[in-house]
N, C-alpha and C positions, 0 to 999 in steps of 0.2 A: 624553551617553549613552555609555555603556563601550563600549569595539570589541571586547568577549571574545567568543569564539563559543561560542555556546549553542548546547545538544543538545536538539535537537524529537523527538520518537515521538508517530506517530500508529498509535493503534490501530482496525482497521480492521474493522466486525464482520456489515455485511448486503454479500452477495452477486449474484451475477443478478440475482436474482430482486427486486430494486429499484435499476436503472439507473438512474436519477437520482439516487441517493447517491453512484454509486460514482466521478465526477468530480474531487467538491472535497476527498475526502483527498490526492488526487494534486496535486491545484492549490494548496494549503496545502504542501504537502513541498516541492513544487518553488520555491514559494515563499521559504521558508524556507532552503530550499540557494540560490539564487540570491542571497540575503542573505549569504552566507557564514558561516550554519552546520551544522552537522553536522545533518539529515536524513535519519531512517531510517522506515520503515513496517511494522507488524505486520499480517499477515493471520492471522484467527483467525475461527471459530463459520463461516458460509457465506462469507466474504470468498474465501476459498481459490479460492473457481470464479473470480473474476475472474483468475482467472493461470492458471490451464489454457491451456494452448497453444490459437490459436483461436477462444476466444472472445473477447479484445479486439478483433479486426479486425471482429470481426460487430454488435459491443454497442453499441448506441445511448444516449445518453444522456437523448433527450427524444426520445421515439417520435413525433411529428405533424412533419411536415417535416422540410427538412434537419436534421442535426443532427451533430456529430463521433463519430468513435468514441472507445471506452473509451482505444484504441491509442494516439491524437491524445495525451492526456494519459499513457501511461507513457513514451510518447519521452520528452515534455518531462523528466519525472523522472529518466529512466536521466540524459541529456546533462548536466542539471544536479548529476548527482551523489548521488540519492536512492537509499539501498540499503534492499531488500526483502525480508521475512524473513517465513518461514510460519509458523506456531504447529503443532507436531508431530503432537497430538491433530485438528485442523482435516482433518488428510490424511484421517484415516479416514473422519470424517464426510461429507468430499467426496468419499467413493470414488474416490479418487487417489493418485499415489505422486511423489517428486519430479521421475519422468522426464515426470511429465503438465503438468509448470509450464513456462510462461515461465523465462528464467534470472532463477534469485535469488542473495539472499546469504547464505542461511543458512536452517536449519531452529532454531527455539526451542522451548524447554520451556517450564513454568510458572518456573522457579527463573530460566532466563534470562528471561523477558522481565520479572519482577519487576523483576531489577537491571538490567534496560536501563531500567525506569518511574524506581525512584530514583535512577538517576545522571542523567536526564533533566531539562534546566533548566523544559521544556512537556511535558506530555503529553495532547494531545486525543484522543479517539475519538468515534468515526463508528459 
């Protein structure tokens, strides 16, 4: 198998409002950065609330018993190297601006996150 590193984008599209999705894009990124390749995440459509400041330390992943938070899983990603990018249109919808996000790495458009998809060797979405 080739050691080239390949560019993963995962596009990221239900929000809060279904904590039990919002785990395994993070767990896949980080994954995939841990491999040593280029791992980056698109939040778009309600994803966006997952990165309001605040809400990851609170968000449960599986509401009956213990369970990790949202948080548990963007540590792993930052440390590993997964950089996180909001889709522009998404701010509004989430009645938010970027000073309402966690720290990211960029704000996208549709033009950008196109050519983030075709320069990407993966692109899953969630």
């Amino acid at each position: 198998m080739s050691e080239e590193v390949k560019k993963y984008l995962y596009i990221v599209t239900h929000g809060v409002e279904s904590p039990e999705r919002s785990a395994s894009p993070f767990f896949l990124a980080t994954t995939a950065a841990l491999m040593d390749h280029e791992s980056s995440m698109v939040f778009t459509i309600t994803a966006t609330s997952l990165l309001k400041k605040g809400v990851a330390e609170t968000l449960r992943i599986k509401s009956s018993g213990e369970s990790s938070t949202l948080q548990f899983f963007i540590d792993q990603a930052r440390e590993a190297g997964v950089k996180l990018y909001v889709c522009a249109p998404s701010l509004d919808l989430n009645d938010c601006t970027v000073d309402d996000l966690i720290a990211i790495d960029g704000v996208v458009g549709g033009t950008a996150l196109n050519e983030m998809a075709a320069e990407a060797d993966v692109v899953i979405s969630f």
